[in-house]
N, C-alpha and C positions, 0 to 999 in steps of 0.2 A: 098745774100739772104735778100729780105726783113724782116722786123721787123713786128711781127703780129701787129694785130691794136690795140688789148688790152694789149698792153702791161704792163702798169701801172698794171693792174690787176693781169698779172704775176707776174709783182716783187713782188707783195702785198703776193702771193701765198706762193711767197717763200722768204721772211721776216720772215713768219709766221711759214714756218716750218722749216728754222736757230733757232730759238729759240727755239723750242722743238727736233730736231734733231742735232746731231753735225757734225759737216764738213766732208767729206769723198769725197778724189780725183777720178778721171778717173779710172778706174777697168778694164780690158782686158778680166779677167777670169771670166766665168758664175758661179754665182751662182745654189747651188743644190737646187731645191725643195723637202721638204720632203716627204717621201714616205707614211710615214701614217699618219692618224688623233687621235691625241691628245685624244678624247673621252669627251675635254669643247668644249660646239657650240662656244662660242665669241673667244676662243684661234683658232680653226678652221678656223672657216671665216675670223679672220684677217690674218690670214698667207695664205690660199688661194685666199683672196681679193689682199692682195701686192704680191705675183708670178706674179699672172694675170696682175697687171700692169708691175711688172718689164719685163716680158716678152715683153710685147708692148715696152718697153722703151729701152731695151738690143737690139732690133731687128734694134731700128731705129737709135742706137747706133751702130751698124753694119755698116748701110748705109753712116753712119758720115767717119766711118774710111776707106770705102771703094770710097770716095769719091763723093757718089751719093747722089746730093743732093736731100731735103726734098721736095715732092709736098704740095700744101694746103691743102689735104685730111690730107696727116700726120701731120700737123701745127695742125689740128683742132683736132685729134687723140688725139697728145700731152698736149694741151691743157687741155681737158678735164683729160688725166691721171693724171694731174700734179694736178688739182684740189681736183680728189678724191687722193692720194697721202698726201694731205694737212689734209683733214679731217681723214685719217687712222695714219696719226702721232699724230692728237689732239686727237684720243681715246687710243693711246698707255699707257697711266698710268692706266685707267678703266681695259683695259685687263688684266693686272698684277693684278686687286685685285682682276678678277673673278678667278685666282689656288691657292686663299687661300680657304682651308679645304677640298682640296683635300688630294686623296693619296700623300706618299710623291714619288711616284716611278711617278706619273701624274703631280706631280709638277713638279718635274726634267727633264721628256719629253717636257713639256709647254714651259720650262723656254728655254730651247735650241730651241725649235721651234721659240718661240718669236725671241729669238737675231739672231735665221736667216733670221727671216723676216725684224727684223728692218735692219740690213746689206744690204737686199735689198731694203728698205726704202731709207734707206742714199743715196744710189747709184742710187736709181732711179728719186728722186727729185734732187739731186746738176745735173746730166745729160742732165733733162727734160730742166730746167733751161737755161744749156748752148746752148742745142741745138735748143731752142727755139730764141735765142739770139744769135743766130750764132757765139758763141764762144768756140764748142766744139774740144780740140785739144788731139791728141793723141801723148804721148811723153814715150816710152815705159822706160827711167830709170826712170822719174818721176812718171812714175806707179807704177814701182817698189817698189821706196821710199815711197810712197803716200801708198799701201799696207801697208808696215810695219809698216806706223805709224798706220793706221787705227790697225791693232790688237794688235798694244800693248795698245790704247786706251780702248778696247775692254776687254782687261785682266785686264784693272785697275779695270776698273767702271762693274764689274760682276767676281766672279771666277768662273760661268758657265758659261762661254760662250766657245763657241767650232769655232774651224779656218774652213777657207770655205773647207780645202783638208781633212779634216776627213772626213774618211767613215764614211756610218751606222754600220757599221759590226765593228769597233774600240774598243778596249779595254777597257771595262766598265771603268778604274782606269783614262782614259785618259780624261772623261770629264762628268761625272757623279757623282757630290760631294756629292749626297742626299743618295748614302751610308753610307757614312761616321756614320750614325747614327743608322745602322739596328742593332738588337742586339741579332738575333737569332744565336747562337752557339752548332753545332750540335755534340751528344756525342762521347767521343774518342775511343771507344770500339766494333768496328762491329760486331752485332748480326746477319743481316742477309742484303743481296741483291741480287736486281734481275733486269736485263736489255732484258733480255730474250735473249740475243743474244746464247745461248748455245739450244733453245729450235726451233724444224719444225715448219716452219709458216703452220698453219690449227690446229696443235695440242693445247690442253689444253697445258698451262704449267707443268713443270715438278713439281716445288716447290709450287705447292696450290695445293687447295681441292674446289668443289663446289657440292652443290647441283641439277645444272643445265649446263649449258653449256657456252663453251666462249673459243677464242681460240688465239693466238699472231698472229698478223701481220705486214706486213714488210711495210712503208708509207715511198715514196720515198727514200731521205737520208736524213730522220730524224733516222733511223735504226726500230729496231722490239720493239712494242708494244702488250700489250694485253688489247683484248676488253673485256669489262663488259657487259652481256645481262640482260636489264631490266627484271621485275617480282618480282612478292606478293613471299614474301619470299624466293627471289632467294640471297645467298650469295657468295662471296667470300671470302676463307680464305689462306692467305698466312704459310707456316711453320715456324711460330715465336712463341716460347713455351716461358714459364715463361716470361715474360716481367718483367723487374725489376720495382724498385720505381722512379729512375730516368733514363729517356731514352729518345731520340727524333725517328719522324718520321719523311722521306722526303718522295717525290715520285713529277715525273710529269704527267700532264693532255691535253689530248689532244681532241678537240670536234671537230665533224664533222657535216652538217647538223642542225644546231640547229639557231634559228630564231624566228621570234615573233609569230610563230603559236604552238612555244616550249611549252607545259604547263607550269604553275606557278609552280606544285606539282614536276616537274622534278630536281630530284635532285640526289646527291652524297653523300652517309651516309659514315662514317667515325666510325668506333665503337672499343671501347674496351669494349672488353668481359673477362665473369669468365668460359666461357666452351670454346671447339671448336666443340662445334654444329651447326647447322641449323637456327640460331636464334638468338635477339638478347645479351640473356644471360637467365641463367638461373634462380639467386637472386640477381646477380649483372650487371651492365653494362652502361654504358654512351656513348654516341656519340654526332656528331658535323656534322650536314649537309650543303652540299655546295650548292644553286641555281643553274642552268644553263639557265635559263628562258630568253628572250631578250625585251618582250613587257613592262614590269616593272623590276621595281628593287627592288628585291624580299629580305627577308632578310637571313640572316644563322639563325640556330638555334642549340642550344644545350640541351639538355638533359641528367639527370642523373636518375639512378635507383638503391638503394641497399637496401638489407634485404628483401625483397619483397615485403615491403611498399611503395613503391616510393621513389623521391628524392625533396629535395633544387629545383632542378634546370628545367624550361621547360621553356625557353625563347627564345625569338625571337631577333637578333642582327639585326639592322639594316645597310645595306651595298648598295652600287651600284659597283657590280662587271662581269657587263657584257662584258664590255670590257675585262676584264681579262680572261674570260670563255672561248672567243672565242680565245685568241691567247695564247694558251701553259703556263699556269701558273705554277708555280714551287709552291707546296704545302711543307710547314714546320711544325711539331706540336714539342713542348718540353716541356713532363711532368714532373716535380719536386716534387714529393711526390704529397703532396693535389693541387698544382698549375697546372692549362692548360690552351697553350698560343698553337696561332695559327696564323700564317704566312700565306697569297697569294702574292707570290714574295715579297718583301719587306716591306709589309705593315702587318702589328698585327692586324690582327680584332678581336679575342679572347685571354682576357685574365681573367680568373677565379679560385681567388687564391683557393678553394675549392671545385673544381669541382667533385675533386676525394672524396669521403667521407671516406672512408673505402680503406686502404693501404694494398699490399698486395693482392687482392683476382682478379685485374683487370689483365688475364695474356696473353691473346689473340687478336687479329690484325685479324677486319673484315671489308671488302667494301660491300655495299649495292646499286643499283640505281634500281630507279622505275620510272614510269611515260614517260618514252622514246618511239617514235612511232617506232616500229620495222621494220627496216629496211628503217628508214628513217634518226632516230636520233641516234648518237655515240660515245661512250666518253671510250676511251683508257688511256691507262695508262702505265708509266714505269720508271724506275730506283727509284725502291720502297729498302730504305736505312732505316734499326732500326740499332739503336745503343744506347747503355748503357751510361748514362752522369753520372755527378755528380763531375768529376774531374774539377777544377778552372785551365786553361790553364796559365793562370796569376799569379797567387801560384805554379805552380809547375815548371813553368820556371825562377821565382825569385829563389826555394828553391836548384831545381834541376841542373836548368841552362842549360837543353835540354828537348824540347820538340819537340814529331813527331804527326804530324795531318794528317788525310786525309780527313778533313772538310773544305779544298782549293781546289774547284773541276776548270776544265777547260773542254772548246771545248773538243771534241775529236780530237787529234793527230794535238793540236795548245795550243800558249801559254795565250786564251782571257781566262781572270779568268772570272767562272759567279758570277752573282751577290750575289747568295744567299751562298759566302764562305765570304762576308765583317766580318760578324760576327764576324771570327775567328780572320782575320787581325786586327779588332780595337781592340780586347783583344792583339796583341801582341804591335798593335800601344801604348796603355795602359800603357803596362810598360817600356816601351821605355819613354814616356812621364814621368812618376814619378821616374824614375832613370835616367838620365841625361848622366850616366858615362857607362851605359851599350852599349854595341855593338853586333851586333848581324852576326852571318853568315848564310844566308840561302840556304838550298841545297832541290835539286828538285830531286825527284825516279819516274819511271813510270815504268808499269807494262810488262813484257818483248814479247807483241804482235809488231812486227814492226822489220824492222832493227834495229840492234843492234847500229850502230853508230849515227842511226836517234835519236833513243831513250836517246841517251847522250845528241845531241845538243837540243833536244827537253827539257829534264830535267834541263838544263841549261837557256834555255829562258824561263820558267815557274818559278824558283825561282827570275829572275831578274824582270820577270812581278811582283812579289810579293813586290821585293824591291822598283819599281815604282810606287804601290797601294801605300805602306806606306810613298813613298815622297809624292807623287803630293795628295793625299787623308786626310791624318793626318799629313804631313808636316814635318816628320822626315828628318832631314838633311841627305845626301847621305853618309857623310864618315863614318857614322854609320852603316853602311852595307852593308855587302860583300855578296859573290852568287857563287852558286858552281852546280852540277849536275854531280848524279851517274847512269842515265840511271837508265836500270836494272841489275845494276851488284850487290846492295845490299837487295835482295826480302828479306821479313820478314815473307809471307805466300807463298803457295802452287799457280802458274802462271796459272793452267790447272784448275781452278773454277773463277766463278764469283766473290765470295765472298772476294778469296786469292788474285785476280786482282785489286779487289776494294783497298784491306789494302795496296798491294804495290803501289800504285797510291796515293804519300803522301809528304809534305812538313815535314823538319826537320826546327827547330831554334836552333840553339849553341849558347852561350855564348862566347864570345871571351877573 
């Protein structure tokens, strides 16, 4: 094979990006492209800008090993990718400073998008290189080694980076460090839950009330949800009486149809109330609404109201949570006396130490949305969880030396923890860290739907999933904990409700 005629120009090419990129051998296995967008344009474009090359470059990397050599069209192909290639390694440090002040759940995505594009960087310039220079050779042990080294380089200089054979679908613990710092921790006491899976798809639910209408439905396998129908004064109220002083709420969201022709006013009221009326209360009451708008980036807002003077509180937070709206956000609230904090997947956008004014009198759990074009725009909801807090998991497993939670949620009928049970685990990672000498055993219960023998080995990969969050996440050394699972053979509630399914679906910690 002749030598292109610009050669000098190549080398210069790739001089220039040895010095901004580091060495990386022959590669056999295709790199994955990501499936979705990040939600920063510069983190976007550059990871979609290098696929698109490396793809050119992987194909003709093909023809290398398959012996057929390159025509001048592809010389001049190469060429050119090898150039732009050059210029997307010299913006590579610019991109990393546009995911600062992002979410941290948008950093964490960024930051693995990025190291898989740069992987396909490396690969795609040392290649272009040699196949330009007809010196591309395929030597499959030397790939092999040439691999290994490349990701153990890869583990030094980042502990996010993720290996090219992780799935997307992979166990949050396994390459998502930006938990590590979430600090929602939901109460140990179930007050109430509801997945609707006990309730006729078309039917209102069984456990709410409303003034108008709205009924559960089944969306593919994600299982059954229930719709909210917009309207002036249309509520939803779930059966949650007395609400204590300290207590969280969960639930997830799911939108359908919604787009930049979305109203701005379209939103998601979130309320504590002093009655269970029609309304938003009647001397007392507060809420916290969510945008679902796409054209802007609309803000949340909260509001308070007591004595029937008004309140402190009628502001506008500002947020860009459109991305989150559309793809199933895990919503978190946990009130502490006069304090309210509020959780979208792993990010706090409200926190307001004296939201509440008046203790006590806030005893009801209501949804609200308005502004939705009917029958166009949709926003379901489910696995709506209160629970009573106030217990320090961390104190009472120092004092007590066992605690059981069921604030370690997983898939259904798999061991991927989601994300939004980090909380619990860095309170255990916690005292793990400030006592040195403690050991821990962790055992896993699930709730007795399933095979019996499933539901053991099942119980048994979910406590050890738990002990791998606390290595590879906070770093606790392994001989420090053991893993066990009882299936369903030790229920502590009633198997045949929601509620009794939910408590026995729970991680224990023992003291050893």
């Amino acid at each position: 094979m002749e030598f292109p005629r610009n050669t000098p120009s190549i080398l210069f090419f790739c001089v220039v990006a040895f010095m901004v990129i580091p060495s990386l051998q022959a590669q056999t296995k295709q790199l994955k492209r990501p499936k979705n967008k990040v939600g920063i344009s510069s983190v976007d474009r550059f990871v979609t800008e290098t696929f698109d090359l490396y793809d050119k470059v992987y194909r003709y990397d093909g023809y290398a090993a398959a012996g057929k050599p390159l025509e001048d069209e592809d010389i001049d192909v190469l060429e050119d990718a090898l150039e732009d290639l050059s210029g997307l390694s010299e913006s590579a440090p610019d991109i990393l400073g546009d995911i600062d002040g992002a979410g941290v759940l948008k950093q964490g995505k960024a930051t693995l998008q990025i190291n898989r594009a740069k992987k396909a960087l490396n690969y795609s310039i040392k290649t272009a290189k040699q196949l330009l220079l007809g010196q591309r050779e395929h030597d499959k042990e030397d790939d092999d080694k040439d691999d290994s080294s490349t990701n153990e380089n890869d583990n030094t200089s980042n502990n996010n980076s993720e290996t090219d054979d992780i799935e997307d679908d992979s166990n949050v613990s396994d390459n998502l460090e930006v938990y590590s710092k979430f600090d929602y921790v939901p109460g140990d006491k179930l007050l109430f839950f509801d997945d609707f899976s006990q309730d006729f798809i078309g039917d209102f639910p069984s456990k709410w009330n409303t003034n108008a209408s709205g009924e559960v439905v089944k969306i593919g396998d994600k299982g059954n949800w229930f719709e909210l129908k917009s309207g002036y004064g249309v509520y939803f109220i779930p059966d949650v009486k007395d609400l204590p002083e300290d207590y969280t709420i969960e639930f997830d969201i799911l939108t359908k149809g919604i787009g930049k022709q979305t109203s701005s006013t379209a939103r998601l009221h979130i309320i504590l109330s002093d009655d269970a009326k029609f309304k938003d209360g009647t001397a007392h009451y507060a809420f916290v609404s969510i945008p679902v708008g796409q054209y802007g980036a609309f803000s949340l807002r909260a509001k308070n109201f007591f004595n029937r003077g008004g309140g402190d509180i009628n502001t506008d937070i500002k947020a860009d949570i459109r991305d989150e709206v559309l793809n199933q956000p895990h919503i978190s609230i946990s009130v502490t006396k006069n304090r309210y904090r509020l959780w979208i997947n792993e990010v706090k956008y409200v926190d307001i130490p004296r939201f509440i004014e008046e203790l006590n009198v806030l005893k009801f759990l209501k949804f609200h949305i308005n502004n939705f074009k009917d029958g166009v725009e949709h926003l379901y909801i489910t696995n709506l969880k209160v629970a009573k807090g106030g217990v320090d998991l961390r104190r009472k497993l120092l004092t007590e030396g066992k605690i059981s939670t069921n604030g370690i949620l997983f898939d259904p009928g798999s061991a991927t923890i989601k994300a939004q049970s980090y909380g619990v685990i860095r309170q255990i990672s916690q005292v793990l860290m400030q006592d040195e000498s403690i050991k821990l055993n962790i055992i896993g219960h699930t709730d007795a739907d399933g095979n019996d023998d499933t539901n053991l080995k099942l119980s048994k990969s979910r406590a050890q999933a738990v002990k791998q969050a606390l290595i590879k996440v906070y770093k606790i050394s392994a001989n420090r904990l053991q893993t066990d699972g009882k299936g369903e053979n030790e229920p502590i509630s009633d198997n045949t409700t929601t509620n009794g399914k939910a408590q026995n679906r729970r991680v224990e910690f023992i003291k050893i």
